[in-house]
DRENVEXDREN-283634 format. One record per atom (N, C-alpha, C): residue in one letter; z, x, y negated. Coordinates in steps of 0.001 Angstrom, whole numbers, plus 524288, in hexadecimal, padded with zeros to 5 digits. Layout:
<rs>
aZXY
...
</rs>
This chain:
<rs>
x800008034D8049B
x800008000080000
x800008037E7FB22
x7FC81801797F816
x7FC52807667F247
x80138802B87EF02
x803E3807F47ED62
x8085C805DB7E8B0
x80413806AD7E32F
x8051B7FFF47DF67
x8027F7FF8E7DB13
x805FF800727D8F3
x805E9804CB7D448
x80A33805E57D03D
x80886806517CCE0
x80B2080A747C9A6
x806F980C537C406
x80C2F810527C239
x8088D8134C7C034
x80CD08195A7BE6B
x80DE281AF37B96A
x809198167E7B749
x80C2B8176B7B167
x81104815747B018
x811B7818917AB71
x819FC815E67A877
x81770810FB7A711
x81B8F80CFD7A53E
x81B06807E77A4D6
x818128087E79E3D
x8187480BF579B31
x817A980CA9795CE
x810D780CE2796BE
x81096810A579A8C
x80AA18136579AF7
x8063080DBE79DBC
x809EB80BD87A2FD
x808458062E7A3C0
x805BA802EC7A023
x808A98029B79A87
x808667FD28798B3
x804B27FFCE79552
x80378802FD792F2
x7FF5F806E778F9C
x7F9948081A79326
x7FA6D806E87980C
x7F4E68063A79BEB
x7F3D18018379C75
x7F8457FE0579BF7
x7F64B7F8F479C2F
x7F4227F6D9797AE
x7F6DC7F7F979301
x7F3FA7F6F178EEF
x7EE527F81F78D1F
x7ECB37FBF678EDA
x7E8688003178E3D
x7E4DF7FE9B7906E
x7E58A7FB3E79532
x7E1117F6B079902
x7E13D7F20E795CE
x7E5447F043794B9
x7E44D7EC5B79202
x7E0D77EC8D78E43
x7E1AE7F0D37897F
x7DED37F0EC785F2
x7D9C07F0B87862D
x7D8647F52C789F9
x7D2537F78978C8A
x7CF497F0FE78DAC
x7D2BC7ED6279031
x7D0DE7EA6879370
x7CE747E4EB78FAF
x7D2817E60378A04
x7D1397E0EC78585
x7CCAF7E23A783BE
x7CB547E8A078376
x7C69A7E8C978095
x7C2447EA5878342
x7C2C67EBCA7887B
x7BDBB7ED8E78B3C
x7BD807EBD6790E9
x7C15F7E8417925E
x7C00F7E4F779796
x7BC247E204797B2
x7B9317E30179A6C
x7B4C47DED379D41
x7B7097DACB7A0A6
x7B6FE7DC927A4DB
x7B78A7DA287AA8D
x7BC247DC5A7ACAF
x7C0DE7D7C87AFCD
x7C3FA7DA457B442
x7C1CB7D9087B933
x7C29B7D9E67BBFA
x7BF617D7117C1F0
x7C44C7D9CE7C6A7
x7C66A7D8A97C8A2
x7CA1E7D7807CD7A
x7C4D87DC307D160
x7C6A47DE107D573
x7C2EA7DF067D91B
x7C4C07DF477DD8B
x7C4337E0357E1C4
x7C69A7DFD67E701
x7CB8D7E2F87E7EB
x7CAC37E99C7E2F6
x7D1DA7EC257E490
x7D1DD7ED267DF60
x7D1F77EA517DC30
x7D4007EB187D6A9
x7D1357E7D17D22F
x7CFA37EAFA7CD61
x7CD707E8427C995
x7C85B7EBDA7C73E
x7C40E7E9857C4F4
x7C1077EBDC7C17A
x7C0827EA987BD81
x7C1D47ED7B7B8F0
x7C1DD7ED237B347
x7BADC7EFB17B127
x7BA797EB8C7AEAA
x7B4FB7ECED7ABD1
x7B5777EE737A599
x7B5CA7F2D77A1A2
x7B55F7F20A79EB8
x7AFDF7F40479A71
x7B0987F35979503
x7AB0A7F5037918E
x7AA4E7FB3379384
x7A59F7FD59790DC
x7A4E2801A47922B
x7A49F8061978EAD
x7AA2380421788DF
x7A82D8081B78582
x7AC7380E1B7870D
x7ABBD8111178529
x7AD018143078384
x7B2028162E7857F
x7B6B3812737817C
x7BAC081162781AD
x7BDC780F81784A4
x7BB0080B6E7879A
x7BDC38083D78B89
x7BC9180C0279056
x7B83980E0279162
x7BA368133D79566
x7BD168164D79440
x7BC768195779196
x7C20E81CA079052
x7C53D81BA179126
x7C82E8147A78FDF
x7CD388140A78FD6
x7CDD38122679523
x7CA648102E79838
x7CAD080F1079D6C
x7CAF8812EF7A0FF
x7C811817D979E60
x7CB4081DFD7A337
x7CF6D81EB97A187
x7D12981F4779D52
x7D93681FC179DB0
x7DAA281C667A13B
x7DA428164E7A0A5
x7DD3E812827A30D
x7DAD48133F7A850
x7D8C8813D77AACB
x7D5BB814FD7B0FA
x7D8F781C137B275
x7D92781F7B7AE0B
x7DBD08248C7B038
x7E2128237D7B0E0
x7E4FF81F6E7AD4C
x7E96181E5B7AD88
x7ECD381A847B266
x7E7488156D7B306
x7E9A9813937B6D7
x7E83F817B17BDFC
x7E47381BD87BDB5
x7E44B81D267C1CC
x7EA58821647C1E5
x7EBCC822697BECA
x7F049827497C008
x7F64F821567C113
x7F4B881F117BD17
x7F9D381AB27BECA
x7F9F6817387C2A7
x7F50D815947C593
x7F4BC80F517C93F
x7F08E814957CBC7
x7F320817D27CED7
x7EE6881B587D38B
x7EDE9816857D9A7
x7F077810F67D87B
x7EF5780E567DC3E
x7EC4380C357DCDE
x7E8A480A8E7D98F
x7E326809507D6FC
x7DE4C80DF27D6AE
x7DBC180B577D8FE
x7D70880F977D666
x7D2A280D387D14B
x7D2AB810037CC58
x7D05680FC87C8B8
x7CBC6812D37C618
x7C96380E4D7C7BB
x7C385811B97C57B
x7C05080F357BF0C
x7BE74812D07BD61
x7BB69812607B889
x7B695812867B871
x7B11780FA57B636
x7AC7980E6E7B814
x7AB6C80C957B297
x7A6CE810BC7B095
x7A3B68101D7ABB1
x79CB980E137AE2E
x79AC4808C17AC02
x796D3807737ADBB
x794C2807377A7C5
x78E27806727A705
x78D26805397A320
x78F557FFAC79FEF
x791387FD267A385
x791BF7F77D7A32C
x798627F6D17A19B
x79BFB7F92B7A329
x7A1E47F8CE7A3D6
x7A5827FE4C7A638
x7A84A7FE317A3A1
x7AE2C803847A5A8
x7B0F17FFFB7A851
x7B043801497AEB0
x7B33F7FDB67B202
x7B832802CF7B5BB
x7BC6D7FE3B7B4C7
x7C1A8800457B85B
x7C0847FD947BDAA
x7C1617FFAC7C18F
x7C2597FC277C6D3
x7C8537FE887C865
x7CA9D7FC227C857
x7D0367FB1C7CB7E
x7D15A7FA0E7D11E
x7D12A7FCFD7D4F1
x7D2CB7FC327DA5D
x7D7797FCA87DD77
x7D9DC7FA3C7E0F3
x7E0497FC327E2A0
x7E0AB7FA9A7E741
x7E1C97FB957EA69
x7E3557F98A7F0D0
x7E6A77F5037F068
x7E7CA7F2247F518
x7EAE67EE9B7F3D1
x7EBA37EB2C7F03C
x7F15C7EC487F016
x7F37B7E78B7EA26
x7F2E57EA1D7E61A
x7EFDC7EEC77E467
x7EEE17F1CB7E0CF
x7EA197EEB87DED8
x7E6B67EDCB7E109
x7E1D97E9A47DF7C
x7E5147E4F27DB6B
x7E8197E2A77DD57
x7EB2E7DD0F7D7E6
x7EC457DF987D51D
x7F1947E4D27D632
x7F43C7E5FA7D24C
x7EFEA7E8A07CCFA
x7EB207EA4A7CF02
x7E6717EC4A7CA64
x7E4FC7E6937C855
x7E3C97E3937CB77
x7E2937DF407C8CB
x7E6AF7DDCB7C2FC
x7EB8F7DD497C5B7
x7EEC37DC0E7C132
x7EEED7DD707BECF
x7EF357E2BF7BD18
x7EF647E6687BA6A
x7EB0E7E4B97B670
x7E6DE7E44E7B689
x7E0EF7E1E77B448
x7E0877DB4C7B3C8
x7E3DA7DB0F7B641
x7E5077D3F47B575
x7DF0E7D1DF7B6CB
x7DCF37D27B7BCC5
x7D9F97D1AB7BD24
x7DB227CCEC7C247
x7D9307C8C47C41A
x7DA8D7C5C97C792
x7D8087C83B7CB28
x7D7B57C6F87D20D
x7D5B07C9CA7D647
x7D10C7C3C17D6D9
</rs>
């Protein structure tokens, strides 16, 4: 069974959570649920990659129970979110995405 945790301090937590949030008011496209996690679609400028490799380098050193990948198309900067198990909801939630 993989243990879902997370290793950031509760300070650093709520400063990653915010930081998706933000990313997500101004450059979310699409959430979409997928069979072991979630895919986030967002615009393709500039900025919103950039700030999506911090948040993709941060959650891989904090949530290593997940695997997180980053994907620049002409079309969208897409995250895919994957996790074994109950790691698949707990990403969902996290993204507040329904299954």
């Amino acid at each position: 069974m993989t243990e879902i945790s997370c290793q950031l301090t509760a300070d650093d937590l709520s400063r990653q959570q915010l930081n998706w949030r933000t990313l997500a008011d101004t450059a979310l496209r699409a959430r979409t649920a997928t069979e072991s996690g979630v895919r986030l679609e967002f615009d393709t400028e500039h900025d919103t990659a950039h700030a999506l490799l911090d948040l993709v380098a941060t959650e891989r050193r904090c949530c290593g129970w997940a695997s997180w990948s980053l994907t620049s198309t002409a079309d969208a900067t897409i995250v895919d979110v994957a996790a074994p198990g109950g790691g698949a909801a707990a990403v969902r939630t996290m993204f507040e995405v329904a299954p």
